[in-house]
NUDOSE-731008 format. One record per residue (C-alpha): x, y, z. Coordinates in pm, whole numbers, padded with zeros to 5 digits, always signed. Example, Ala and Ser with C-alpha at 12.3 -4.5 7.8 and 13.67 -1.06 7.14 Angstrom:
! NUDOSE-731008
+01230-00450+00780
+01367-00106+00714
! end
This chain:
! NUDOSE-731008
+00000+00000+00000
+00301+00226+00035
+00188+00365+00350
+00473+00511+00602
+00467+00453+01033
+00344+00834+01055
+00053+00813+00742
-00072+00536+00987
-00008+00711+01275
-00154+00991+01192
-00468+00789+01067
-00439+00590+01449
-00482+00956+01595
-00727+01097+01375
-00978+00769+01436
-00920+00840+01797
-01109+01152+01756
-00822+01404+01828
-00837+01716+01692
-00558+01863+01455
-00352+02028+01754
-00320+01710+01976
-00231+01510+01645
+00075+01748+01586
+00157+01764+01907
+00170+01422+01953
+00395+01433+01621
+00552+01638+01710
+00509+01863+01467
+00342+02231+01409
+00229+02264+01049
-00172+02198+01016
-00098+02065+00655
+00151+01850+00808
-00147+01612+00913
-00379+01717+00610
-00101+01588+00352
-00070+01263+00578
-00445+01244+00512
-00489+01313+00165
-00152+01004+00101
-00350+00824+00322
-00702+00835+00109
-00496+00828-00218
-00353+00475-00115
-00695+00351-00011
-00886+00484-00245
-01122+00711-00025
-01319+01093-00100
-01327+01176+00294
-01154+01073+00610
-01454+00832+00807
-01442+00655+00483
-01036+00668+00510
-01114+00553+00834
-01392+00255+00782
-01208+00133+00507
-00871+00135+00733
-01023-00077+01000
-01190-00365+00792
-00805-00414+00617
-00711-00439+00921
-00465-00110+00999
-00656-00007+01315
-00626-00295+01532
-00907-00291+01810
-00686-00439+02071
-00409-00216+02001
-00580+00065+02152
-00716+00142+02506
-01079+00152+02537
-01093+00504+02648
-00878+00570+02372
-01118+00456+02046
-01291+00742+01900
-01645+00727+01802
-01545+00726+01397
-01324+00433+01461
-01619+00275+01707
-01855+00257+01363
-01581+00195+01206
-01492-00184+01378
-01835-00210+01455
-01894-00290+01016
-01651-00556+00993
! end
């Protein structure tokens, strides 16, 4: 798929429902359009127009693993997500 650690950690953050300044900051990075050009690689590879469907189609090829997450730590997207495998 051609994906790199941060496009899927980026995509890891963004399905837990944080917002664009605690994804950089846990990137450490600063740039907004650091995390929006993660995105758009992100849908180009899978083949998605927006990111819940980035996100749905993420979990049911298995790139968001359930377990690897805390409970408190799955977002509501990502929740709908693994809830339509």
């Amino acid at each position: 798929m051609g994906l790199s650690d941060m496009n899927l950690q980026v995509l890891r953050l963004k399905a837990q429902g944080l917002r664009m300044k605690e994804i950089l900051y846990e990137i450490k990075r600063d740039n907004p359009k650091t995390v929006d050009n993660h995105m758009q690689r992100i849908r180009k590879a899978l083949g998605t127009r927006n990111d819940m469907e980035t996100i749905q189609r993420a979990a049911k090829l298995g790139l968001l693993q359930e377990d690897s997450l805390h409970a408190h730590q799955i977002g509501p997207q990502l929740y709908d997500a693994l809830r339509l495998r």
